[in-house]
PDB file with one MODEL, atoms N, CA, C and O in Angstrom:
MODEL        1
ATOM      1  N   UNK A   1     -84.954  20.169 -75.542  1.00  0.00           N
ATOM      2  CA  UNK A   1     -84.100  19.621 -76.570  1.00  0.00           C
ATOM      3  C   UNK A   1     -83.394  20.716 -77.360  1.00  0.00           C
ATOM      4  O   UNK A   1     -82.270  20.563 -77.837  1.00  0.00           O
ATOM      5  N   UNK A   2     -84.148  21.881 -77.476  1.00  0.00           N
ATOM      6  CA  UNK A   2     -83.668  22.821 -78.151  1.00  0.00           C
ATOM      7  C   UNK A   2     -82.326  23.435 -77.238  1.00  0.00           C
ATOM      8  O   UNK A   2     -81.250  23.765 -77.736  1.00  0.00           O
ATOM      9  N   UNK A   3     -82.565  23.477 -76.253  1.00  0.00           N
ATOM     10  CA  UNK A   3     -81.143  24.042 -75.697  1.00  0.00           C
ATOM     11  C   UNK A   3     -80.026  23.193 -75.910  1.00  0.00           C
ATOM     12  O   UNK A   3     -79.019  23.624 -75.349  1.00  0.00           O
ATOM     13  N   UNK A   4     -79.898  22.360 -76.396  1.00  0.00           N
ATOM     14  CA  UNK A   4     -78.886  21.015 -76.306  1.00  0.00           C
ATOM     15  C   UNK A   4     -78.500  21.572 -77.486  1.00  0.00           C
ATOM     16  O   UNK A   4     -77.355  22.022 -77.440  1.00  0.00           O
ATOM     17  N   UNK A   5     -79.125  21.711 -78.641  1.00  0.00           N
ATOM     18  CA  UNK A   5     -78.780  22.083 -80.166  1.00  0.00           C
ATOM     19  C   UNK A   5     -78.386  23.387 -79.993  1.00  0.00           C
ATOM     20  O   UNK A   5     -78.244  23.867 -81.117  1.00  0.00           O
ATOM     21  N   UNK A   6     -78.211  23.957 -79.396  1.00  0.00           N
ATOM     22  CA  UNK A   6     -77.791  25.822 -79.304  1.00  0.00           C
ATOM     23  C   UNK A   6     -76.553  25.194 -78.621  1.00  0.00           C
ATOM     24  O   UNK A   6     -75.540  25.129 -79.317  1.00  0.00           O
ATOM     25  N   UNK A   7     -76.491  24.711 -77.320  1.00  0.00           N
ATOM     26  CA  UNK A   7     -75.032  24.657 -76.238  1.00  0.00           C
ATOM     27  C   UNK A   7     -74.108  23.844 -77.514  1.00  0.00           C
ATOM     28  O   UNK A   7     -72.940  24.209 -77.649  1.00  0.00           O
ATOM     29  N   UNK A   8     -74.606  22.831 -78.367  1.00  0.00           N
ATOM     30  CA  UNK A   8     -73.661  22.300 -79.299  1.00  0.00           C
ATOM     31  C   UNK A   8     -73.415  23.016 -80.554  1.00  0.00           C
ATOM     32  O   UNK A   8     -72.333  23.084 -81.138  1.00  0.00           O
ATOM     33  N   UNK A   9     -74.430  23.498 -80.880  1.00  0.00           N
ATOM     34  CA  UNK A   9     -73.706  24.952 -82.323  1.00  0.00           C
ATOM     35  C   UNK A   9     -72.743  25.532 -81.479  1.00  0.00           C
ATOM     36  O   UNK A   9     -71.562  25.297 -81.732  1.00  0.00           O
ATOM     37  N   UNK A  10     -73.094  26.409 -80.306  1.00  0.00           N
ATOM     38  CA  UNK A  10     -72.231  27.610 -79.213  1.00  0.00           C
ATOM     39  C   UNK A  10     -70.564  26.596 -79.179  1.00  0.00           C
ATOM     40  O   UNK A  10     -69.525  27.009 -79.695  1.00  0.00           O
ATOM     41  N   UNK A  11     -70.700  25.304 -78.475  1.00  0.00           N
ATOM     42  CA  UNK A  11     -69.679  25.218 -78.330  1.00  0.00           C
ATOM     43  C   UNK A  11     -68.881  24.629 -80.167  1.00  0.00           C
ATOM     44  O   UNK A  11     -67.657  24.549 -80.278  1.00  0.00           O
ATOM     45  N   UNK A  12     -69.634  24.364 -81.129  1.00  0.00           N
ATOM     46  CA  UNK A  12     -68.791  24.525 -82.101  1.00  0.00           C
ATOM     47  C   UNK A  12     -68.179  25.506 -82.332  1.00  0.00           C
ATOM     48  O   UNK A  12     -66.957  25.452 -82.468  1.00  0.00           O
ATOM     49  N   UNK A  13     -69.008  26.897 -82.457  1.00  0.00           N
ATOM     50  CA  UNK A  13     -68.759  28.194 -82.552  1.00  0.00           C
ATOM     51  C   UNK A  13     -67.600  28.396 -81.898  1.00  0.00           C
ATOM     52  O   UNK A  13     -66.542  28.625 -82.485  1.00  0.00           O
ATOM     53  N   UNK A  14     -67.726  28.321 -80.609  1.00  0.00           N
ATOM     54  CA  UNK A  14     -66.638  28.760 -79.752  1.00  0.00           C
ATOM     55  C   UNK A  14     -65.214  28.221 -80.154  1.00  0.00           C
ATOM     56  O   UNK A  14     -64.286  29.025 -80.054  1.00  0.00           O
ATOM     57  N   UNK A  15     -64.916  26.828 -80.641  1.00  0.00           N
ATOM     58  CA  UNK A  15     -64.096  26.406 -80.923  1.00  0.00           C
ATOM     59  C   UNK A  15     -63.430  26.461 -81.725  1.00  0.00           C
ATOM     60  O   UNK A  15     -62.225  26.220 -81.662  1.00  0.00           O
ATOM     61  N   UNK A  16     -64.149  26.850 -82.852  1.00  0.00           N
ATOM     62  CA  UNK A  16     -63.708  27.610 -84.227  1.00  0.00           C
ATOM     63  C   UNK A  16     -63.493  28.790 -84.348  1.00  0.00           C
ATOM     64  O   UNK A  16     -62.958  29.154 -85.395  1.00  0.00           O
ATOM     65  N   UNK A  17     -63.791  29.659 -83.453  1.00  0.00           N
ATOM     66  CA  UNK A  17     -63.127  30.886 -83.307  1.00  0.00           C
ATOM     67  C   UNK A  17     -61.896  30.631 -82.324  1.00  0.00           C
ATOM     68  O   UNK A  17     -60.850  31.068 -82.803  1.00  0.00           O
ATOM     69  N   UNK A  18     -61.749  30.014 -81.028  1.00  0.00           N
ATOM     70  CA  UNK A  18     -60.412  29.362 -80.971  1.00  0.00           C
ATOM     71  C   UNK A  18     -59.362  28.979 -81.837  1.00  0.00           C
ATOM     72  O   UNK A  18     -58.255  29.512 -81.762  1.00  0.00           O
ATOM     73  N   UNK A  19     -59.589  28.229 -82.530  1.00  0.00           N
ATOM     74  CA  UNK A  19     -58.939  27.823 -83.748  1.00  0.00           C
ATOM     75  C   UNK A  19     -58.313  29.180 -84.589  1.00  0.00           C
ATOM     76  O   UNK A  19     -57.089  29.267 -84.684  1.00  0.00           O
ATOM     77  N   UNK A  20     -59.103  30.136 -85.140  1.00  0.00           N
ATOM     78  CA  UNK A  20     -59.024  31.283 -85.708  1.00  0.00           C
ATOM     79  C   UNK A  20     -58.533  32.407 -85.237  1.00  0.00           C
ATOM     80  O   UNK A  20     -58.332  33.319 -86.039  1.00  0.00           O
ATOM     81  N   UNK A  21     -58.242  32.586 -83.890  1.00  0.00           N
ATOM     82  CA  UNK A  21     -57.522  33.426 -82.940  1.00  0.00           C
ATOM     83  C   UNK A  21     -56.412  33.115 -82.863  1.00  0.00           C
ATOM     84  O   UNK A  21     -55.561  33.992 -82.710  1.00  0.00           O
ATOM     85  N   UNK A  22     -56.071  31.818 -82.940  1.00  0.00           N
ATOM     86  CA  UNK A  22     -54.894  31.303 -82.647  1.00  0.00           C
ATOM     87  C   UNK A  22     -54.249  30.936 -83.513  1.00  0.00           C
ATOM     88  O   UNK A  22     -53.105  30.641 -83.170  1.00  0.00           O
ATOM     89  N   UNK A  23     -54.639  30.725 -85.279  1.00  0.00           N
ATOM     90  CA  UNK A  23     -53.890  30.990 -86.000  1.00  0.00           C
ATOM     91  C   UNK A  23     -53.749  32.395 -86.340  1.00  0.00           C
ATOM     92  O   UNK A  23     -52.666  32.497 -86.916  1.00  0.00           O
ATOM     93  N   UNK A  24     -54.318  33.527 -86.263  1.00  0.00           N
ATOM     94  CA  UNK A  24     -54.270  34.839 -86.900  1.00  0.00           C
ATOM     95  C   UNK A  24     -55.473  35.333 -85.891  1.00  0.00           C
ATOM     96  O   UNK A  24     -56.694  35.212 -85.989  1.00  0.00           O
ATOM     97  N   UNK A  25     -54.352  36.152 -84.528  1.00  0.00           N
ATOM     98  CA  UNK A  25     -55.576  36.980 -83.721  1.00  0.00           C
ATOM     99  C   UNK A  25     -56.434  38.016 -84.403  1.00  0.00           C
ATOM    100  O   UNK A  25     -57.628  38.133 -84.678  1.00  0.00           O
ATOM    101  N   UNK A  26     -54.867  39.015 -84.628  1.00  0.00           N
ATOM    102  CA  UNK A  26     -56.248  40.380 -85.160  1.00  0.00           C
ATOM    103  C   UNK A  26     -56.674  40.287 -86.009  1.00  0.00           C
ATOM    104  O   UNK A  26     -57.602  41.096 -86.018  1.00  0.00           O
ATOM    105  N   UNK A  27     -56.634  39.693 -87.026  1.00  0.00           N
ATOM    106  CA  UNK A  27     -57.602  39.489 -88.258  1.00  0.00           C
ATOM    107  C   UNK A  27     -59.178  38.897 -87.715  1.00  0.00           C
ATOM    108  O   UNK A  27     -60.320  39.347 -87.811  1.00  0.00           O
ATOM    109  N   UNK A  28     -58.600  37.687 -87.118  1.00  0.00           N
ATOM    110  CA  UNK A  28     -59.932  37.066 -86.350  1.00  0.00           C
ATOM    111  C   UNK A  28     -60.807  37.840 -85.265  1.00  0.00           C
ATOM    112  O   UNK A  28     -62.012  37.760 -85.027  1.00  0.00           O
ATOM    113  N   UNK A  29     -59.897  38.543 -84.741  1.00  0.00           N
ATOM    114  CA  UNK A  29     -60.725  38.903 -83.513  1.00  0.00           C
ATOM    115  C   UNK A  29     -61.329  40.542 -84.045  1.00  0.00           C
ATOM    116  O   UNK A  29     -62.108  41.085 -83.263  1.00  0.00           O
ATOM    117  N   UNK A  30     -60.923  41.396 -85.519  1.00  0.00           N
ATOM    118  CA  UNK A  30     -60.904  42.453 -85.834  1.00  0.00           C
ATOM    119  C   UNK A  30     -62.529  42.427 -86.281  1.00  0.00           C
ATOM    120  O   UNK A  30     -63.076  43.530 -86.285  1.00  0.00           O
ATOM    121  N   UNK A  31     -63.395  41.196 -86.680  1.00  0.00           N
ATOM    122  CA  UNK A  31     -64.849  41.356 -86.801  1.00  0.00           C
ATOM    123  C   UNK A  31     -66.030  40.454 -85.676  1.00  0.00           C
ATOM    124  O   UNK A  31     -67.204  40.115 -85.817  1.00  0.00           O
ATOM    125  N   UNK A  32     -64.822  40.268 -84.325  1.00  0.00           N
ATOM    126  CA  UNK A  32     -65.805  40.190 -83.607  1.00  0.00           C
ATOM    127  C   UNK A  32     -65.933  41.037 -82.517  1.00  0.00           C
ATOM    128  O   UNK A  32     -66.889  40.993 -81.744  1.00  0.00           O
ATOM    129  N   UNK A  33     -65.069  41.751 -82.436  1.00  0.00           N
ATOM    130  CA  UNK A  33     -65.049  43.079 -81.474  1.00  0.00           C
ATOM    131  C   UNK A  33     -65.087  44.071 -81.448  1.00  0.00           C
ATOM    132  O   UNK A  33     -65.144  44.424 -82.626  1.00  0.00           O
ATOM    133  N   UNK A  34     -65.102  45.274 -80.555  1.00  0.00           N
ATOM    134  CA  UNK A  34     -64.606  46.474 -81.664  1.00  0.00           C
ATOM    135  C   UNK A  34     -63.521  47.173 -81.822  1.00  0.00           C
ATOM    136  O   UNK A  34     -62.523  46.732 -81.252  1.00  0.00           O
ATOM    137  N   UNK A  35     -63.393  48.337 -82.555  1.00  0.00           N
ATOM    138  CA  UNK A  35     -62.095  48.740 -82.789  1.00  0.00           C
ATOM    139  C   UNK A  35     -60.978  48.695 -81.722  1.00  0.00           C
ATOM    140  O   UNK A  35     -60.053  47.976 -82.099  1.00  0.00           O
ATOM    141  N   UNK A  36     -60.837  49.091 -80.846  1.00  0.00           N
ATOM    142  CA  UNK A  36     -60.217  49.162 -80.161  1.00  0.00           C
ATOM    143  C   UNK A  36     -60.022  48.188 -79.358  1.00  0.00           C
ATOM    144  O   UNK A  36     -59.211  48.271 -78.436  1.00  0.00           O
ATOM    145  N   UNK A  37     -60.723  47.154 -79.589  1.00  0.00           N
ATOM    146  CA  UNK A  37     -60.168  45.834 -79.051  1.00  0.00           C
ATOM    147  C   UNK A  37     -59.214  44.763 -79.671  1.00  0.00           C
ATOM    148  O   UNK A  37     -58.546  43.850 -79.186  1.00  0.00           O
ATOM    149  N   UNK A  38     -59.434  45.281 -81.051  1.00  0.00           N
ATOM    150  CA  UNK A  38     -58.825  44.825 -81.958  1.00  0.00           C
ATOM    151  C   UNK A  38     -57.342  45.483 -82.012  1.00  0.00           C
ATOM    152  O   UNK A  38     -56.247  44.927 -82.089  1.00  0.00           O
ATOM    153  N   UNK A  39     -57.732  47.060 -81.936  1.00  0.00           N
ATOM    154  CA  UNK A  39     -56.521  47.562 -82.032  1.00  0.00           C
ATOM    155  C   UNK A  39     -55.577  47.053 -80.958  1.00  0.00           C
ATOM    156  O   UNK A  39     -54.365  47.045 -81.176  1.00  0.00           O
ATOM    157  N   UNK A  40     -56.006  46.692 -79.978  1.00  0.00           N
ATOM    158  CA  UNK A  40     -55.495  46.208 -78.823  1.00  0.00           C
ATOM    159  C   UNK A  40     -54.280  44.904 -78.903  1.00  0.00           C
ATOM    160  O   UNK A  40     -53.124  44.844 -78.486  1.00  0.00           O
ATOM    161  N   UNK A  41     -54.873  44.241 -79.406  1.00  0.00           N
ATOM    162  CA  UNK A  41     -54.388  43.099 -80.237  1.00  0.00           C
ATOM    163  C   UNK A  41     -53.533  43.236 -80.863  1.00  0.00           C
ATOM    164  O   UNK A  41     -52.451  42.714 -80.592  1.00  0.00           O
ATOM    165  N   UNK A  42     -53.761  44.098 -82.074  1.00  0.00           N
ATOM    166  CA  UNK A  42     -52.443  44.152 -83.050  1.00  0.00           C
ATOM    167  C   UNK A  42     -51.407  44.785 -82.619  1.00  0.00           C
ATOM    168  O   UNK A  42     -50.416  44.836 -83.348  1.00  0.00           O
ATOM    169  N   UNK A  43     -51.400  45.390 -81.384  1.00  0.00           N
ATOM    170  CA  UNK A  43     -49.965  46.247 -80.752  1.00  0.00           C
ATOM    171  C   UNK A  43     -49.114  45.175 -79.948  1.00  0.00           C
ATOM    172  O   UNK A  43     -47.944  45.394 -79.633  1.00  0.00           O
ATOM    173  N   UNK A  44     -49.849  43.886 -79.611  1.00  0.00           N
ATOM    174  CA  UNK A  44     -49.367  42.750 -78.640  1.00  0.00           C
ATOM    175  C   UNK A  44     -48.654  42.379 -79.325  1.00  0.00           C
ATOM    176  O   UNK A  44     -48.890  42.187 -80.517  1.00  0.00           O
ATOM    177  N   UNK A  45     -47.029  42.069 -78.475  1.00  0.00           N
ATOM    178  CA  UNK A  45     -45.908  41.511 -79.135  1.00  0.00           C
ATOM    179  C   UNK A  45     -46.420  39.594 -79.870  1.00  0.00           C
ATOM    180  O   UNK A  45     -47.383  38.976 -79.415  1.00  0.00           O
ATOM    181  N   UNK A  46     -45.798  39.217 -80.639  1.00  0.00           N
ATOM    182  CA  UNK A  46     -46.563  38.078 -81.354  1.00  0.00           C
ATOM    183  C   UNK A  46     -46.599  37.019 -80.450  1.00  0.00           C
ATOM    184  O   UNK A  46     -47.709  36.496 -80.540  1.00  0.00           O
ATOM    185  N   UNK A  47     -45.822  36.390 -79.519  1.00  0.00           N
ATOM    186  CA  UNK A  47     -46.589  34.923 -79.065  1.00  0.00           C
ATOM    187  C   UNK A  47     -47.988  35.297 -77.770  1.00  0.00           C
ATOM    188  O   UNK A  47     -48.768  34.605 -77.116  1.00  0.00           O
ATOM    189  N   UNK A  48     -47.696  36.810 -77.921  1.00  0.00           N
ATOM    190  CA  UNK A  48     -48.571  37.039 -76.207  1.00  0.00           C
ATOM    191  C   UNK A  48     -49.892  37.370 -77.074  1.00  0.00           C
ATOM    192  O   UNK A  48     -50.867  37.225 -76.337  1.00  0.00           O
ATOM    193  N   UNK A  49     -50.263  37.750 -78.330  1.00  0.00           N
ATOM    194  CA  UNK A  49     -51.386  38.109 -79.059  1.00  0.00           C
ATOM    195  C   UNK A  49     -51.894  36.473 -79.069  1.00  0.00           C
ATOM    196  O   UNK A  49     -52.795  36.112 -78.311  1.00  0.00           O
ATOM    197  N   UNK A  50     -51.344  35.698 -79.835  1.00  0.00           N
ATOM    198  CA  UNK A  50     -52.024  34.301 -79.744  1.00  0.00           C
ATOM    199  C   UNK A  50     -52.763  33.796 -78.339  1.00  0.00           C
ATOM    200  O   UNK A  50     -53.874  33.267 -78.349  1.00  0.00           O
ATOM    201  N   UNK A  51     -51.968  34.042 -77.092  1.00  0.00           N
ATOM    202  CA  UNK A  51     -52.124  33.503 -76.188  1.00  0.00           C
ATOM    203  C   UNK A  51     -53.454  34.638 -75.496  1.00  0.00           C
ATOM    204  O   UNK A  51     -54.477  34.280 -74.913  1.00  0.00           O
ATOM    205  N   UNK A  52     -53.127  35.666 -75.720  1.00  0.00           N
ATOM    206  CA  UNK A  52     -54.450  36.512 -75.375  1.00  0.00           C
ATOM    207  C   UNK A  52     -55.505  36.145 -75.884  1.00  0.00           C
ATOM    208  O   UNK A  52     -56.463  35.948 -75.135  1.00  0.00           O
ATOM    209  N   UNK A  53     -55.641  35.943 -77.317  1.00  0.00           N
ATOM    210  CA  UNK A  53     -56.600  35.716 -78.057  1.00  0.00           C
ATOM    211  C   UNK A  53     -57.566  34.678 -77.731  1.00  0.00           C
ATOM    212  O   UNK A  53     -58.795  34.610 -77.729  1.00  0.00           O
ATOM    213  N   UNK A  54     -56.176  33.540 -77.334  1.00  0.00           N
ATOM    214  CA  UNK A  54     -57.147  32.135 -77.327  1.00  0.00           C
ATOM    215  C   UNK A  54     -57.676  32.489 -75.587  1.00  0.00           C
ATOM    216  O   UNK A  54     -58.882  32.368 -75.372  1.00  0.00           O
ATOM    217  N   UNK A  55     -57.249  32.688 -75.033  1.00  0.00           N
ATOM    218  CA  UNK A  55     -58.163  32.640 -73.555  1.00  0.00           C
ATOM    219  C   UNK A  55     -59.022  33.445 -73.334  1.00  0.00           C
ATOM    220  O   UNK A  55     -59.845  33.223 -72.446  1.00  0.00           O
ATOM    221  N   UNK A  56     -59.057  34.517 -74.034  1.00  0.00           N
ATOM    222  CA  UNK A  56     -60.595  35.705 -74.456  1.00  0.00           C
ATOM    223  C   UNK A  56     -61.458  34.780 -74.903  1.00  0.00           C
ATOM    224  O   UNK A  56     -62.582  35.002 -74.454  1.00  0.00           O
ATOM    225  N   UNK A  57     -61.405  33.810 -75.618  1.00  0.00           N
ATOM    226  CA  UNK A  57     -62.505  33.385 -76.644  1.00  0.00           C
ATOM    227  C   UNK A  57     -62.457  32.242 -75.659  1.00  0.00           C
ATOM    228  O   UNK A  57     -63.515  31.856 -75.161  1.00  0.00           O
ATOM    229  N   UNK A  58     -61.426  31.728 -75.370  1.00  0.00           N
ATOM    230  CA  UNK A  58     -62.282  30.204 -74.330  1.00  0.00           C
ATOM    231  C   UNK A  58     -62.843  30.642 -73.844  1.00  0.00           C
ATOM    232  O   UNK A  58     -64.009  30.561 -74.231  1.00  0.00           O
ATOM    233  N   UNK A  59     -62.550  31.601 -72.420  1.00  0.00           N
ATOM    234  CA  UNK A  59     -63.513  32.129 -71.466  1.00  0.00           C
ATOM    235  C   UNK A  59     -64.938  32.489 -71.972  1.00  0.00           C
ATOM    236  O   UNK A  59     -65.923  31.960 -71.456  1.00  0.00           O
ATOM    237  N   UNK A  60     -65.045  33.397 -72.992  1.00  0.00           N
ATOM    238  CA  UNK A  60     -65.984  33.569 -73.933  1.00  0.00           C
ATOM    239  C   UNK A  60     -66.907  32.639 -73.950  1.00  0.00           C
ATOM    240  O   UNK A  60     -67.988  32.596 -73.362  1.00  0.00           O
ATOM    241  N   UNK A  61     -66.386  31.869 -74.694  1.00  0.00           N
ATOM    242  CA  UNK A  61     -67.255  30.411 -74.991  1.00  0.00           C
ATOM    243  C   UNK A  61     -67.436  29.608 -74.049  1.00  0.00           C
ATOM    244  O   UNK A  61     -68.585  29.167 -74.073  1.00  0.00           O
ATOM    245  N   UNK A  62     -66.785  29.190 -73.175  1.00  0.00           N
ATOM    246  CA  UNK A  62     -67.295  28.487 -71.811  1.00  0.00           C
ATOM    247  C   UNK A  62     -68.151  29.291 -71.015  1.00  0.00           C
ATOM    248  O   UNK A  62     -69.067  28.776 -70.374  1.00  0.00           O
ATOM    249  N   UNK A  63     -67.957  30.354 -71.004  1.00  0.00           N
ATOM    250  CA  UNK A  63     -68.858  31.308 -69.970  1.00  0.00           C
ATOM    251  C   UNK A  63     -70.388  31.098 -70.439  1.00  0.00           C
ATOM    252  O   UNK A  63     -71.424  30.759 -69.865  1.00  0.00           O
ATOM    253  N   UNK A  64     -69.929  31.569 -72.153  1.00  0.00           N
ATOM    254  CA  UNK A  64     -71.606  31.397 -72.383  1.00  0.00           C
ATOM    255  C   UNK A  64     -72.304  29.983 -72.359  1.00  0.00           C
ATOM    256  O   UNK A  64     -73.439  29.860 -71.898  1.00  0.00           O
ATOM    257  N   UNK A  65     -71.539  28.844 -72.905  1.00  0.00           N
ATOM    258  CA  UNK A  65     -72.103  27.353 -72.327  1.00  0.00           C
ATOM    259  C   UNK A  65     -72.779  27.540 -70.992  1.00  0.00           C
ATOM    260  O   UNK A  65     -73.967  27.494 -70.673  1.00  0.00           O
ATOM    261  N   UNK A  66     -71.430  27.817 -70.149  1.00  0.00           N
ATOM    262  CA  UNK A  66     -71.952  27.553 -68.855  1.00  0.00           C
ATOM    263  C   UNK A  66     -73.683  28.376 -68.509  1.00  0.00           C
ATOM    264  O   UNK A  66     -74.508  28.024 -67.665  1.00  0.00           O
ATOM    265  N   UNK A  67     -73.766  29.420 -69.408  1.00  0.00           N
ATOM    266  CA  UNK A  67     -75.482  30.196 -68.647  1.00  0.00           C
ATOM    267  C   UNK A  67     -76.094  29.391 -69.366  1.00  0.00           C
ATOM    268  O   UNK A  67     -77.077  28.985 -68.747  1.00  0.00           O
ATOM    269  N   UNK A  68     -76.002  28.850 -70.585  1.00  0.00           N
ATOM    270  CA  UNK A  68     -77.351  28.376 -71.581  1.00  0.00           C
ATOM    271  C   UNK A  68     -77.347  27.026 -70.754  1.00  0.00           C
ATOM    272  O   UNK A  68     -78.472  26.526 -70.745  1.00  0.00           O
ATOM    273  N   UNK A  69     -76.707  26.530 -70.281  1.00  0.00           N
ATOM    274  CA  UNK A  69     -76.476  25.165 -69.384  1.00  0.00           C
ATOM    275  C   UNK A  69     -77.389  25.028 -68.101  1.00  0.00           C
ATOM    276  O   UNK A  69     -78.341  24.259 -67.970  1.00  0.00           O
ATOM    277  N   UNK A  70     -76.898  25.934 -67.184  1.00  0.00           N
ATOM    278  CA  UNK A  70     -77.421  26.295 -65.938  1.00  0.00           C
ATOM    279  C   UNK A  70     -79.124  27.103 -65.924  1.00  0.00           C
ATOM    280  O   UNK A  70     -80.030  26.591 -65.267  1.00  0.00           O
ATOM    281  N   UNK A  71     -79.360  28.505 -66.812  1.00  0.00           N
ATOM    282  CA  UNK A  71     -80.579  28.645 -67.148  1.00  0.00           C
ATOM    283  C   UNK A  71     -81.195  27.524 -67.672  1.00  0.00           C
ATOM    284  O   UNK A  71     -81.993  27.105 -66.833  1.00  0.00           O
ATOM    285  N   UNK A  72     -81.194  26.772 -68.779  1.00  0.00           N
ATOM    286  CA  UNK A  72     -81.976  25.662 -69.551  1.00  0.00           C
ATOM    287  C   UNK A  72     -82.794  26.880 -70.756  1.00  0.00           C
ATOM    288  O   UNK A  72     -84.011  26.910 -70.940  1.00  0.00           O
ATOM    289  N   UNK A  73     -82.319  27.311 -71.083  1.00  0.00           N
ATOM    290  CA  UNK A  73     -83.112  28.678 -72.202  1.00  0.00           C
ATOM    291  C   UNK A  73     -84.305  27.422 -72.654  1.00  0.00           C
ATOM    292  O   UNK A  73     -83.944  26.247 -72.733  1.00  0.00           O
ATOM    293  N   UNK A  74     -85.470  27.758 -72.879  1.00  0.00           N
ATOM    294  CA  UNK A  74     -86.059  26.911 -73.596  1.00  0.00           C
ATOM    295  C   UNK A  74     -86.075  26.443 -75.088  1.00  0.00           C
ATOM    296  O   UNK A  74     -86.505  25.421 -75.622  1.00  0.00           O
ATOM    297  N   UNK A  75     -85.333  27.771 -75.657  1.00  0.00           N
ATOM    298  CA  UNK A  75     -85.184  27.840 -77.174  1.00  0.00           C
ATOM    299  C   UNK A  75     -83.745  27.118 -77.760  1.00  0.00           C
ATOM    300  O   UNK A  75     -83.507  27.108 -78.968  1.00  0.00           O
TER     301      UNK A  75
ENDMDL
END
């Protein structure tokens, strides 16, 4: 049961940092990565930073669903 309550915080999580990438990448993405990933970001011309942003963090977040899914973590 406990993994069900983690895959549904994770995928809130995930979605709300979606949300937050995609209104304002490098700000958002400047305390979950590190420097230079960030810096990465803020050099991207503006509609291609949004669009980077948000498919880093879907993938992100689906990827990790998908292991806590497939393992069954017990916690």
């Amino acid at each position: 049961m406990w993994v069900w309550v983690f895959v549904g915080f994770t995928a809130l999580w995930s979605v709300g940092n979606l949300v937050v990438a995609f209104v304002e990448p490098p700000r958002a993405l400047a305390w979950m990565f590190p420097r230079r990933v960030a810096a990465f970001f803020a050099f991207v011309p503006s509609p291609f930073d949004r669009i980077l942003g948000f498919s880093f963090n879907a993938l992100a977040g689906f990827f990790l669903v998908y292991l806590l899914v497939r393992n069954q973590l017990p916690w």
